[in-house]
N, C-alpha and C positions, 0 to 999 in steps of 0.2 A: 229916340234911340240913336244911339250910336257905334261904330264898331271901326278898329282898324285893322286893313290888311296891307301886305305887301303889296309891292312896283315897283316896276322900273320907268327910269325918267332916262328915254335917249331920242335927240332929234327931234325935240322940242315935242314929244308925246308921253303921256302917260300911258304905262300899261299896266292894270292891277294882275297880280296872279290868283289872289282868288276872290271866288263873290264874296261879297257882304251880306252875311246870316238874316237874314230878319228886313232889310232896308229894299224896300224896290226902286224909289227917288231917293234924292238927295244931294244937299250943296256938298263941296267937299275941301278939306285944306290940307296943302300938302306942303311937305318937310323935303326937301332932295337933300340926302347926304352922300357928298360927292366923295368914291373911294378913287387913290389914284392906283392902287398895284393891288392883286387879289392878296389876299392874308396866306399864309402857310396853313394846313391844316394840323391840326391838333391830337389827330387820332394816335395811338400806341401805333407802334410799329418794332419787328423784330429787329435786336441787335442794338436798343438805342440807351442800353446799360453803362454805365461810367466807368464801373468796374471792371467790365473787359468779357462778364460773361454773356453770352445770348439770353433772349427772353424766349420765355416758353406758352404753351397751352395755358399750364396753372396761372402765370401773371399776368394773362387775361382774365382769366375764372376772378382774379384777388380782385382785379381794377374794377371788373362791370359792378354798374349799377345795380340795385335791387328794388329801389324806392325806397322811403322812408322807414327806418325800424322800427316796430311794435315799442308801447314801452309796458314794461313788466310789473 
């Protein structure tokens, strides 16, 4: 079996963030991918319309998610 989880690699150490489901030993191989500057995040925020109006309640309501739709 197998499984992967998150880490971080600093100071020549590995730290997993969470356990491995199912595994109590095991070898293991790891990937570092080195960021160099954190990412901006992504979330909506008010006011970030082109148009010049604010954003509201409702164009959160529109954005969120629901899952996937039933099909008919």
């Amino acid at each position: 079996m197998t499984a992967m989880v998150p880490g971080i690699y600093a100071h020549g150490k590995i730290e997993l963030l969470q356990t491995p489901v199912g595994i109590r030993d095991g070898k293991v191989r790891v990937i570092v991918i080195e960021e160099d500057e954190k990412r901006p995040s992504r979330q909506m925020q008010f006011g970030k319309y082109s148009e010049g109006r604010l954003s509201t309640e409702e164009d959160f309501r529109i954005a969120e998610w629901h899952g996937p739709k039933e099909w008919e």
